[in-house]
gemmi code that builds the backbone of each chain (N, CA, C; Angstrom):
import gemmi

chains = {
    "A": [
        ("UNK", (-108.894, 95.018, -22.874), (-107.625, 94.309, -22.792), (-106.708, 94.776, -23.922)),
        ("UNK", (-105.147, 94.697, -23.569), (-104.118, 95.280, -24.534), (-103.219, 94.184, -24.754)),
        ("UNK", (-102.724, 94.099, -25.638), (-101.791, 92.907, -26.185), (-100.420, 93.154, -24.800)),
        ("UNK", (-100.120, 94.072, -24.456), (-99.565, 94.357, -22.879), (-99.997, 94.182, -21.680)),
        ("UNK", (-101.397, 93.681, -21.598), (-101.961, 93.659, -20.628), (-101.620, 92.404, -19.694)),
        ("UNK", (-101.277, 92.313, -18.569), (-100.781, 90.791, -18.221), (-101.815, 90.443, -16.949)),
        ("UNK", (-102.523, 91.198, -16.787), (-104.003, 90.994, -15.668), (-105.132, 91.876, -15.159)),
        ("UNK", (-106.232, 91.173, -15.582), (-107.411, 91.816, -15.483), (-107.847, 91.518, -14.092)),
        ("UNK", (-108.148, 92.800, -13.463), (-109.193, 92.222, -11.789), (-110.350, 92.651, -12.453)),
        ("UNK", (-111.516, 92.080, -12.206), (-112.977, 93.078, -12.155), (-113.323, 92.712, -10.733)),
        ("UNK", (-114.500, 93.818, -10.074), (-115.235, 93.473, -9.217), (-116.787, 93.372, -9.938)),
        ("UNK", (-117.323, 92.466, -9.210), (-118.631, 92.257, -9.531), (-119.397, 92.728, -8.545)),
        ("UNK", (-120.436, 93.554, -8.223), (-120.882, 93.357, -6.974), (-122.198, 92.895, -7.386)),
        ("UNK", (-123.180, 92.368, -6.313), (-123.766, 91.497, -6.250), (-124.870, 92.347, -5.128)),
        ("UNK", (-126.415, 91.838, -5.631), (-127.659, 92.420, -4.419), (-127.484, 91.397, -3.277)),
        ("UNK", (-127.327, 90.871, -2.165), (-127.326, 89.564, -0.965), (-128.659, 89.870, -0.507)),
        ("UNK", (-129.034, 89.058, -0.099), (-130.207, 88.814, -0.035), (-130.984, 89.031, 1.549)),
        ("UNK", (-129.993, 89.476, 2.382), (-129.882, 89.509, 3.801), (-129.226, 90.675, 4.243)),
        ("UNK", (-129.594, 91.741, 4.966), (-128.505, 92.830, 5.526), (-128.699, 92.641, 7.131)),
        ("UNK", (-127.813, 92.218, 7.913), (-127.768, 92.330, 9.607), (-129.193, 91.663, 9.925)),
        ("UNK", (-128.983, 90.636, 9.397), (-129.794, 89.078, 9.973), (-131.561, 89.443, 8.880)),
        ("UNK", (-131.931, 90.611, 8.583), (-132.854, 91.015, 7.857), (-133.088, 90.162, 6.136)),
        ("UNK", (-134.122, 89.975, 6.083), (-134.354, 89.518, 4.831), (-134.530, 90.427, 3.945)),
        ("UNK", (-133.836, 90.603, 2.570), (-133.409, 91.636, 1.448), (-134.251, 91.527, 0.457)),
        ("UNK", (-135.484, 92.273, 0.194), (-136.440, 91.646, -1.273), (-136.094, 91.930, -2.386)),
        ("UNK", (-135.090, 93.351, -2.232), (-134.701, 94.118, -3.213), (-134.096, 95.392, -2.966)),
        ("UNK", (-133.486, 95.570, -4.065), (-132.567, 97.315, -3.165), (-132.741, 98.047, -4.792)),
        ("UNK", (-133.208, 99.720, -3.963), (-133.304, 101.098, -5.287), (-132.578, 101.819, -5.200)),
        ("UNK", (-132.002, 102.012, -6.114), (-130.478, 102.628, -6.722), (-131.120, 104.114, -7.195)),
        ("UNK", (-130.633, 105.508, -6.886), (-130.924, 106.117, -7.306), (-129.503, 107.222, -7.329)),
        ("UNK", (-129.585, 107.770, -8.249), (-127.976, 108.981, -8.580), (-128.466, 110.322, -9.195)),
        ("UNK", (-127.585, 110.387, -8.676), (-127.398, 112.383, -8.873), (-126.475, 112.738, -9.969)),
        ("UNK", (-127.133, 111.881, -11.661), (-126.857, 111.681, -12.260), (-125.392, 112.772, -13.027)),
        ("UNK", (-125.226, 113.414, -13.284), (-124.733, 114.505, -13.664), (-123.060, 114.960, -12.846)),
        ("UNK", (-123.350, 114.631, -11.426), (-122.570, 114.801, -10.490), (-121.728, 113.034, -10.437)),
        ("UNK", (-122.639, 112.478, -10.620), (-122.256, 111.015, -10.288), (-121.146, 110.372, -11.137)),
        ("UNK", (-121.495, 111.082, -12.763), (-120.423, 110.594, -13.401), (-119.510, 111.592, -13.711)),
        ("UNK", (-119.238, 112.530, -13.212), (-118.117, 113.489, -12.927), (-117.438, 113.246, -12.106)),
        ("UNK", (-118.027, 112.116, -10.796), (-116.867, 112.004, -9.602), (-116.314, 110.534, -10.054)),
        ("UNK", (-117.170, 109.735, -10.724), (-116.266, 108.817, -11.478), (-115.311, 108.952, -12.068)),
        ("UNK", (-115.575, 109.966, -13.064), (-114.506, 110.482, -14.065), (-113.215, 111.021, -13.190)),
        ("UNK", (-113.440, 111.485, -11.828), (-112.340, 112.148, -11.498), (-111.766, 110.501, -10.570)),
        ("UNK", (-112.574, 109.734, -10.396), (-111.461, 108.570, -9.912), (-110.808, 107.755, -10.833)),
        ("UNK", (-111.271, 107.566, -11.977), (-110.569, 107.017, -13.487), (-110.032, 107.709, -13.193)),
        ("UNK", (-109.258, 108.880, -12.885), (-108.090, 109.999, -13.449), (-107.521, 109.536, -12.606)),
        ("UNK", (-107.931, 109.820, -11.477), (-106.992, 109.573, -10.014), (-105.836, 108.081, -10.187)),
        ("UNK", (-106.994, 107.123, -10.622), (-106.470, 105.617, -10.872), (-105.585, 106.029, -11.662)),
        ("UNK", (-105.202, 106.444, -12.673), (-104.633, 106.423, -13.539), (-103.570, 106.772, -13.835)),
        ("UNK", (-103.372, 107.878, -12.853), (-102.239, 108.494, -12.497), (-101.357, 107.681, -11.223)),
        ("UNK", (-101.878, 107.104, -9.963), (-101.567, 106.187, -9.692), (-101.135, 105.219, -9.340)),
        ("UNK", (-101.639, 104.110, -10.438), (-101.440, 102.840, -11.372), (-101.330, 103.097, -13.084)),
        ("UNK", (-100.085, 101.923, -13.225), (-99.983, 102.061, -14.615), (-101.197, 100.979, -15.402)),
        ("UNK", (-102.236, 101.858, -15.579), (-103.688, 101.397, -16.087), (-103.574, 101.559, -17.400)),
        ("UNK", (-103.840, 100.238, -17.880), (-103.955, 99.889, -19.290), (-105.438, 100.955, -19.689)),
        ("UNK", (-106.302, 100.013, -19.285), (-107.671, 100.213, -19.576), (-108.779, 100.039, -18.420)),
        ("UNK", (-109.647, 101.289, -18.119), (-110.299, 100.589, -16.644), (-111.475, 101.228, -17.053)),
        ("UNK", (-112.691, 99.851, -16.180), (-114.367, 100.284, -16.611), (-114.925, 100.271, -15.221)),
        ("UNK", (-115.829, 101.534, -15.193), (-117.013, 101.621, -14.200), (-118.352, 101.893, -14.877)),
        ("UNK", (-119.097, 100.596, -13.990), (-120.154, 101.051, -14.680), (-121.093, 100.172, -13.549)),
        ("UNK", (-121.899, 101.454, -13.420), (-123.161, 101.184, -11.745), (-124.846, 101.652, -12.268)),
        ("UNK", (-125.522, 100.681, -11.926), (-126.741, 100.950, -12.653), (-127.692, 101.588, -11.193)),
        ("UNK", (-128.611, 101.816, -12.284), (-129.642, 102.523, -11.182), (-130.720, 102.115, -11.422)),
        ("UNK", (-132.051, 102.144, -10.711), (-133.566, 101.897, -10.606), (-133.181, 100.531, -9.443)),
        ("UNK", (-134.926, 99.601, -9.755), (-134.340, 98.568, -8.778), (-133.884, 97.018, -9.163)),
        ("UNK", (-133.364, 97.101, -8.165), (-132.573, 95.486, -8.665), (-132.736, 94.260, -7.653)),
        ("UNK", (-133.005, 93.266, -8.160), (-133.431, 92.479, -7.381), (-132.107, 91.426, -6.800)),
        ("UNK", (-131.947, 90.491, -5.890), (-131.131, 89.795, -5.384), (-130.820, 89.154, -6.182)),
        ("UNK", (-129.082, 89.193, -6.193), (-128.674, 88.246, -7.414), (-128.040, 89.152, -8.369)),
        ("UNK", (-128.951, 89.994, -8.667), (-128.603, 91.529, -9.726), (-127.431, 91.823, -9.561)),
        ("UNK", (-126.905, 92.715, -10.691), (-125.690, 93.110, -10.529), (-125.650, 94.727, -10.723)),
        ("UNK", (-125.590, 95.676, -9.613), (-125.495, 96.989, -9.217), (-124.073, 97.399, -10.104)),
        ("UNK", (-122.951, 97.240, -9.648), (-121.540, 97.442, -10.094), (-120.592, 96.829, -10.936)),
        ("UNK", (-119.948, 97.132, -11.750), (-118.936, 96.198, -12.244), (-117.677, 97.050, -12.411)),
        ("UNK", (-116.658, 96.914, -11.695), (-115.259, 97.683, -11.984), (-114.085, 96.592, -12.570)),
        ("UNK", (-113.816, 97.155, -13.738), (-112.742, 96.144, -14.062), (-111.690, 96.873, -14.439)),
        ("UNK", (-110.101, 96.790, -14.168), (-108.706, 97.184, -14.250), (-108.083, 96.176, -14.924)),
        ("UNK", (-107.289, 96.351, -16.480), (-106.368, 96.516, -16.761), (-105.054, 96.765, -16.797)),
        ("UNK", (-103.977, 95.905, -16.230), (-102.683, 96.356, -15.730), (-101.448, 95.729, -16.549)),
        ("UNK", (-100.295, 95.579, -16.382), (-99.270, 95.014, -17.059), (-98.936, 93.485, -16.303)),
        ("UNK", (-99.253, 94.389, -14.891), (-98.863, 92.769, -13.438), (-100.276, 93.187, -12.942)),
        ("UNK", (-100.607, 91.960, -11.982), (-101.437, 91.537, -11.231), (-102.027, 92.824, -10.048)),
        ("UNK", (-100.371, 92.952, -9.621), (-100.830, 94.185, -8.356), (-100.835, 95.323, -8.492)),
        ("UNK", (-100.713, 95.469, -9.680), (-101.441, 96.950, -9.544), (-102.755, 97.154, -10.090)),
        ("UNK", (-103.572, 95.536, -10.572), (-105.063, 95.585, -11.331), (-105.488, 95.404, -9.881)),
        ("UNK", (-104.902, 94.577, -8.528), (-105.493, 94.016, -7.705), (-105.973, 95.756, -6.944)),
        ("UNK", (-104.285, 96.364, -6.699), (-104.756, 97.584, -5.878), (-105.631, 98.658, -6.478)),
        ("UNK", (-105.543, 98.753, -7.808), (-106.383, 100.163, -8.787), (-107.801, 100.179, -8.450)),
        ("UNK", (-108.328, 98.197, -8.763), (-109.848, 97.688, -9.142), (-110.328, 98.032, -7.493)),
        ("UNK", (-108.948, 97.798, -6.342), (-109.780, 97.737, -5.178), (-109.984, 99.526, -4.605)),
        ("UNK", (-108.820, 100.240, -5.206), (-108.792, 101.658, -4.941), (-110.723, 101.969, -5.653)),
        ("UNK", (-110.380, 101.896, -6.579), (-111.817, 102.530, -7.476), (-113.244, 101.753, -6.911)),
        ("UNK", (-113.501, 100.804, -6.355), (-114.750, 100.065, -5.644), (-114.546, 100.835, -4.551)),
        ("UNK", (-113.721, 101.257, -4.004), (-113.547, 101.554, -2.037), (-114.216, 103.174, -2.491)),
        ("UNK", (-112.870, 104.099, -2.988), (-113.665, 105.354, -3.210), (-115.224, 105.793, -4.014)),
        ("UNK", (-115.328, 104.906, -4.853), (-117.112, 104.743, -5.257), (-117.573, 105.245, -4.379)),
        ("UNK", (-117.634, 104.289, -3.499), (-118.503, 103.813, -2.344), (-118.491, 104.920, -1.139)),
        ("UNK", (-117.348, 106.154, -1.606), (-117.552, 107.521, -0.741), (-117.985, 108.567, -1.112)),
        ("UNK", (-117.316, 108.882, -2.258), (-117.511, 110.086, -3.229), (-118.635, 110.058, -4.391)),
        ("UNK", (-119.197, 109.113, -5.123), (-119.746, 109.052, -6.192), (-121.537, 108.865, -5.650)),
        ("UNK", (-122.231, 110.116, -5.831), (-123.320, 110.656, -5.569), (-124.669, 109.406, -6.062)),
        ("UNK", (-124.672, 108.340, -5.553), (-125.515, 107.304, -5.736), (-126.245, 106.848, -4.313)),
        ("UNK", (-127.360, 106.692, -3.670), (-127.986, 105.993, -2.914), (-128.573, 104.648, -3.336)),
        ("UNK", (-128.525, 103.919, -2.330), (-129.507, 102.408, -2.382), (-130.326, 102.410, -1.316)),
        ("UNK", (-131.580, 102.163, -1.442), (-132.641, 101.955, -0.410), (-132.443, 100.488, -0.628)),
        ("UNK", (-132.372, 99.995, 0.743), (-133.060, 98.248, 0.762), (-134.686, 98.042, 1.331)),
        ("UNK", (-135.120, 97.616, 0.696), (-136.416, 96.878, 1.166), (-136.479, 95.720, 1.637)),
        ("UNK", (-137.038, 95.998, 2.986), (-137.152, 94.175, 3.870), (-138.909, 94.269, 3.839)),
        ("UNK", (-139.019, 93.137, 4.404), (-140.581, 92.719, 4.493), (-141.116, 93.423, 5.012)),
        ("UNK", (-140.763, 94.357, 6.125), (-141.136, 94.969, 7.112), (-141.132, 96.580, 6.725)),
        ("UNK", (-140.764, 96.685, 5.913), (-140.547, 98.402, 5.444), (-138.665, 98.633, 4.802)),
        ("UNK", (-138.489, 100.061, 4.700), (-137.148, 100.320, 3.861), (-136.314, 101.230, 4.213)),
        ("UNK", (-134.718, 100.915, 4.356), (-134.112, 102.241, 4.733), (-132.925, 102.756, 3.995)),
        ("UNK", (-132.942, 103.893, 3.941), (-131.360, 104.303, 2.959), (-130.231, 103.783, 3.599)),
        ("UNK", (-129.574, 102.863, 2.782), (-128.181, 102.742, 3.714), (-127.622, 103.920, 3.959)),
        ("UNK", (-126.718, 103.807, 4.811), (-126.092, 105.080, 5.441), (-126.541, 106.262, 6.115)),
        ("UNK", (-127.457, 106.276, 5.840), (-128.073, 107.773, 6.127), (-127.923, 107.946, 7.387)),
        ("UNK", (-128.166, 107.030, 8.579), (-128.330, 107.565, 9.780), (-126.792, 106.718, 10.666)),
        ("UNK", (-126.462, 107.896, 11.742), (-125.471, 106.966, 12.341), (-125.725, 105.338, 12.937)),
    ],
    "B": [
        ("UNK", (-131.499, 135.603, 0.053), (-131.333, 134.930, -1.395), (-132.197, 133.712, -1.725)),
        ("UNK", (-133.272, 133.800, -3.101), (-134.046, 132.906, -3.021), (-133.053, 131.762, -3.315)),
        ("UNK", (-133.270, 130.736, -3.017), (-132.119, 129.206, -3.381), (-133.282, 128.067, -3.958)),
        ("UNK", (-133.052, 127.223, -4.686), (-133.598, 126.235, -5.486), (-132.693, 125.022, -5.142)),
        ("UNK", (-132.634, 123.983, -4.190), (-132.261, 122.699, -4.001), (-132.825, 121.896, -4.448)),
        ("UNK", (-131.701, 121.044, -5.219), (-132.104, 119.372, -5.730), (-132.172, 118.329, -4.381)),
        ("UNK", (-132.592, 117.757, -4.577), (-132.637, 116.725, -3.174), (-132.773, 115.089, -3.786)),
        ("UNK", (-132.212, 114.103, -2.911), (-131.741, 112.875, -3.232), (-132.242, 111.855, -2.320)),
        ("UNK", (-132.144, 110.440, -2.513), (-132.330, 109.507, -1.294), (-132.733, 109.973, 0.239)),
        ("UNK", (-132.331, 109.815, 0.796), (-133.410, 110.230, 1.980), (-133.571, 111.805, 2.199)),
        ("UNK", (-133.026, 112.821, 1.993), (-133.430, 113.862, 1.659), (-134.418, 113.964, 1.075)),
        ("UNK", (-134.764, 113.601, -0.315), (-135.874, 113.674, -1.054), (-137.081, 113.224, -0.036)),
        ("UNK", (-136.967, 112.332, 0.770), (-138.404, 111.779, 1.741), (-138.515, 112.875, 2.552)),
        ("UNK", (-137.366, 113.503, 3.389), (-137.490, 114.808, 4.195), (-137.945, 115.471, 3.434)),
        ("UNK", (-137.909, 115.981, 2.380), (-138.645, 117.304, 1.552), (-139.764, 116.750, 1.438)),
        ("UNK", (-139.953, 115.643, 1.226), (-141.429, 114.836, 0.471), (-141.017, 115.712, -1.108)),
        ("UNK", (-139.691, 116.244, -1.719), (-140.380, 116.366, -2.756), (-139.045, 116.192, -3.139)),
        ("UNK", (-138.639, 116.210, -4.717), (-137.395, 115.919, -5.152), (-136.473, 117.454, -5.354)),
        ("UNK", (-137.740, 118.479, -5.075), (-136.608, 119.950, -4.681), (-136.822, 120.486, -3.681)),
        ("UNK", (-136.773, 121.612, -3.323), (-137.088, 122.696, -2.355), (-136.494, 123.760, -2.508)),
        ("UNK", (-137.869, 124.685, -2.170), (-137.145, 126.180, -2.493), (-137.065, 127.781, -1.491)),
        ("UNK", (-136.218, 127.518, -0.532), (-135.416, 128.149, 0.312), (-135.610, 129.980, -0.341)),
        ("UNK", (-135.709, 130.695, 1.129), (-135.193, 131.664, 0.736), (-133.990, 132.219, 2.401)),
        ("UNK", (-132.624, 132.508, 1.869), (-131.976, 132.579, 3.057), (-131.474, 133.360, 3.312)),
        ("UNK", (-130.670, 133.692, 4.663), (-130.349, 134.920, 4.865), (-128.557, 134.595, 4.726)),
        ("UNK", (-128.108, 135.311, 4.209), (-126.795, 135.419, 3.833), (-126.090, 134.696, 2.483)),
        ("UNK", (-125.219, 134.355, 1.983), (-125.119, 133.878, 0.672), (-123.909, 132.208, 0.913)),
        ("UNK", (-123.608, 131.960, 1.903), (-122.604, 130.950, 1.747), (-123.383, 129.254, 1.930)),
        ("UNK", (-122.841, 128.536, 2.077), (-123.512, 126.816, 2.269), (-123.870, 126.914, 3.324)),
        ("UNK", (-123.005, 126.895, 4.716), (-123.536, 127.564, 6.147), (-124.459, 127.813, 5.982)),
        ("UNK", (-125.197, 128.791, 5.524), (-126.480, 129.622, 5.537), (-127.075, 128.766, 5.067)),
        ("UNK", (-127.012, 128.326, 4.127), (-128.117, 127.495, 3.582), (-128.291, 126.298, 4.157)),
        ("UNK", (-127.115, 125.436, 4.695), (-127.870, 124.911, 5.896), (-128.193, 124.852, 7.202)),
        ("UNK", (-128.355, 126.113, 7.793), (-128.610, 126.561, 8.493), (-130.700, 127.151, 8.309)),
        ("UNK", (-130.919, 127.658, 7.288), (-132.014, 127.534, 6.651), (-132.470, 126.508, 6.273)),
        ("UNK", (-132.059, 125.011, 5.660), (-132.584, 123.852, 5.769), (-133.450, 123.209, 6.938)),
        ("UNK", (-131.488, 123.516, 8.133), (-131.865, 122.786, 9.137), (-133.312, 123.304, 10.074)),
        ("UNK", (-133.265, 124.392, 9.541), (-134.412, 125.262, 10.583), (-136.002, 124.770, 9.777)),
        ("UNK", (-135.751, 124.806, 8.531), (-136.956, 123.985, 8.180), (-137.314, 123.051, 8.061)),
        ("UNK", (-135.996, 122.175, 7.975), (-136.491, 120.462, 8.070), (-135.706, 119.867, 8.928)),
        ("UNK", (-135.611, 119.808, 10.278), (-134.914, 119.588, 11.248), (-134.489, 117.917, 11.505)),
        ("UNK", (-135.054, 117.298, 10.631), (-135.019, 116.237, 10.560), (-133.827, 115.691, 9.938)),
        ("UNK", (-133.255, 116.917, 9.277), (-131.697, 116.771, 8.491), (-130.545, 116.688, 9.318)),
        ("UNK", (-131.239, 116.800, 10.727), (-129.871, 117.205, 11.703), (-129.977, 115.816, 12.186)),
        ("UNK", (-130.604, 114.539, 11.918), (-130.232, 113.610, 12.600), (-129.220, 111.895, 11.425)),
        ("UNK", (-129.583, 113.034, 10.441), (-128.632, 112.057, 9.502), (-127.134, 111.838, 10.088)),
        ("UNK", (-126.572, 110.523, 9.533), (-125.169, 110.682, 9.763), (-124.699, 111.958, 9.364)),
        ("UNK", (-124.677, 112.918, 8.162), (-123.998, 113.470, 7.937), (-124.672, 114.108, 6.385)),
        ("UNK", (-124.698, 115.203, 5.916), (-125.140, 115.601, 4.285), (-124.476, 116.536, 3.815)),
        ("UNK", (-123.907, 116.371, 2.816), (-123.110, 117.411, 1.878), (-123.552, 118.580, 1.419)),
        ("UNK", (-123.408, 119.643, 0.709), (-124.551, 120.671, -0.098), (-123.134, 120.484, -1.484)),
        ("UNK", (-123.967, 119.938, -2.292), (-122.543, 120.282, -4.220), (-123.429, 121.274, -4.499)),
        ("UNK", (-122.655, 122.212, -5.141), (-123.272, 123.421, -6.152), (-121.911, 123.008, -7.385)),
        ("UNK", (-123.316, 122.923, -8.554), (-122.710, 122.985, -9.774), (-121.956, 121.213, -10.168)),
        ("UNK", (-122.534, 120.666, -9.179), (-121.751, 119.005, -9.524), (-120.590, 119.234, -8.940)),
        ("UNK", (-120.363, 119.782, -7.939), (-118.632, 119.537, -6.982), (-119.213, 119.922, -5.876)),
        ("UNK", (-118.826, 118.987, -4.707), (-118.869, 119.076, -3.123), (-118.452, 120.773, -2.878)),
        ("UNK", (-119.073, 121.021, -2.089), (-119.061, 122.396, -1.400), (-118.232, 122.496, -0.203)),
        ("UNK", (-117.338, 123.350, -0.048), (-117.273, 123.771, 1.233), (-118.259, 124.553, 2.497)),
        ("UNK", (-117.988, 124.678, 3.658), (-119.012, 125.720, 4.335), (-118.948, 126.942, 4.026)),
        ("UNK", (-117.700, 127.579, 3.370), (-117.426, 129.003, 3.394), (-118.196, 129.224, 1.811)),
        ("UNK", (-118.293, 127.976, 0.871), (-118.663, 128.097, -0.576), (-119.751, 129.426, -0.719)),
        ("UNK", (-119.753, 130.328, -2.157), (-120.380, 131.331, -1.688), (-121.674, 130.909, -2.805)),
        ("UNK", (-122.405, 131.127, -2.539), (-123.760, 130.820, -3.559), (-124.688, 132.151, -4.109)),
        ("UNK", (-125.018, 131.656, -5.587), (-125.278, 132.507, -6.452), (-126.608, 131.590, -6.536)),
        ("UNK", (-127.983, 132.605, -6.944), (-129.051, 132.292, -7.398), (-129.185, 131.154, -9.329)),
        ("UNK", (-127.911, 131.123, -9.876), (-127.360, 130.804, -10.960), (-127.006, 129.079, -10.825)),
        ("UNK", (-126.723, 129.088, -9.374), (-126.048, 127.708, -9.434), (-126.937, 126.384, -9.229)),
        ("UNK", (-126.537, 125.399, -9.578), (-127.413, 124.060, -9.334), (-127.112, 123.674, -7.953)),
        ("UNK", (-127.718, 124.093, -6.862), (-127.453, 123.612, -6.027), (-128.351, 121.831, -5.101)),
        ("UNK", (-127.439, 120.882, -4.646), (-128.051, 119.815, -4.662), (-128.016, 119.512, -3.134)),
        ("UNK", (-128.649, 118.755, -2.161), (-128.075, 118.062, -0.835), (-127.941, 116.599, -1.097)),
        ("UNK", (-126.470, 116.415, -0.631), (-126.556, 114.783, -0.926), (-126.052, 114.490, 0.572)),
        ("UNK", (-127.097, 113.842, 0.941), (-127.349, 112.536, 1.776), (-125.789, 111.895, 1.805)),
        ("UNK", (-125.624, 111.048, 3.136), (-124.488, 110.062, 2.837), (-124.598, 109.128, 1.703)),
        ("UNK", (-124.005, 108.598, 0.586), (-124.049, 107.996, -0.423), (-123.764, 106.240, 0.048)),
        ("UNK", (-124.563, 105.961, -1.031), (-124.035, 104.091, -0.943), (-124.231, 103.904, -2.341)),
        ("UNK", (-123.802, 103.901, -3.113), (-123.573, 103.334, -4.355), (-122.222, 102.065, -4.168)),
        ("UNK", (-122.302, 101.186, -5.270), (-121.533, 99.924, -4.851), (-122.759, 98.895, -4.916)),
    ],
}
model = gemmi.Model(1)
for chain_id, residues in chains.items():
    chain = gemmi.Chain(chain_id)
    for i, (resn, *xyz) in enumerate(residues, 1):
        res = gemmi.Residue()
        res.name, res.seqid = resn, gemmi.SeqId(i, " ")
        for name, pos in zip(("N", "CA", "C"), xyz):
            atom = gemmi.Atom()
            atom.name, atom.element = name, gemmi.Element(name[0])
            atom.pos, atom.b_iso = gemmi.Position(*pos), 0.0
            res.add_atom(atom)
        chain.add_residue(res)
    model.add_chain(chain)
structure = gemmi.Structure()
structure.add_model(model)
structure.setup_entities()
């Protein structure tokens, strides 16, 4: 935060405990470490250029995490509201395309990579 | 060209191993997955997998050197 700063968004994300009616025991985070925070680094830039970004944090953990856990946290720094609202939601959306991380979920029944298959 | 792949999330289960080591015919990404797909055919039913050399997404035409880190990434879910 900056003595200019007039609103913080963060996202929190959160493990749920359920995916498509399935019971969730736990989900494994794994990254392509090296690559992963290079494509971060290039969406901080992207954000930044932009939105007029005070100050903005990503930070996504890896191994496993249990329900409840907290995988992600993106928080934006802005002067007004809408441009922390659009930056924090720009930088969670592209994560979630570009930035070289998988999650396996585990149900009772066995485990699958999200995304992987159509 | 011998090739050395990193491999990730469900890739890594297709290899059963966290690399693989390719030898292919011609030098671009094409080729190399084209040599994947012929050995682990099981790659052709993913949504979709990238090849990065060097920590940046590849194109198909990308040309590959025995030098480079080359990786397959799987569709991603981080978040």
């Amino acid at each position: 935060m900056t003595p200019q700063s007039g609103g913080i968004d963060v996202f929190i994300g959160t493990v749920r405990d359920v995916t498509k009616g399935k019971r969730v025991l736990r989900l494994e985070f794994e990254a392509y470490e090296p690559m992963a925070l290079k494509e971060m680094e290039k969406i901080a830039a992207q954000t930044f250029e932009k939105w007029p970004v005070q100050k903005l944090l990503i930070h996504h953990r890896i191994g496993v995490l249990e329900v409840g856990e907290v995988p992600v946290v993106i928080a934006v720094s802005c002067a007004h509201r809408d441009a922390a609202f659009q930056a924090c939601r720009h930088v969670i959306d592209t994560l979630k395309q570009t930035v070289p991380i998988w999650k396996k979920e585990v149900f009772e029944d066995g485990e699958t990579w999200v995304a992987a298959h159509p | 060209m011998k090739i050395k792949v990193l491999a990730f999330g469900i890739a890594k289960d297709i290899f059963g191993s966290p690399t693989a080591e390719l030898d292919i015919i011609g030098d671009t990404t094409a080729d190399l997955k084209d040599a994947l797909e012929t050995t682990y055919p099981r790659l052709r039913q993913l949504a979709s997998y990238m090849v990065a050399v060097n920590n940046e997404y590849a194109q198909d035409n990308s040309q590959l050197t025995e030098r480079d880190e080359i990786a397959i990434i799987p569709p991603v879910s981080g978040g």
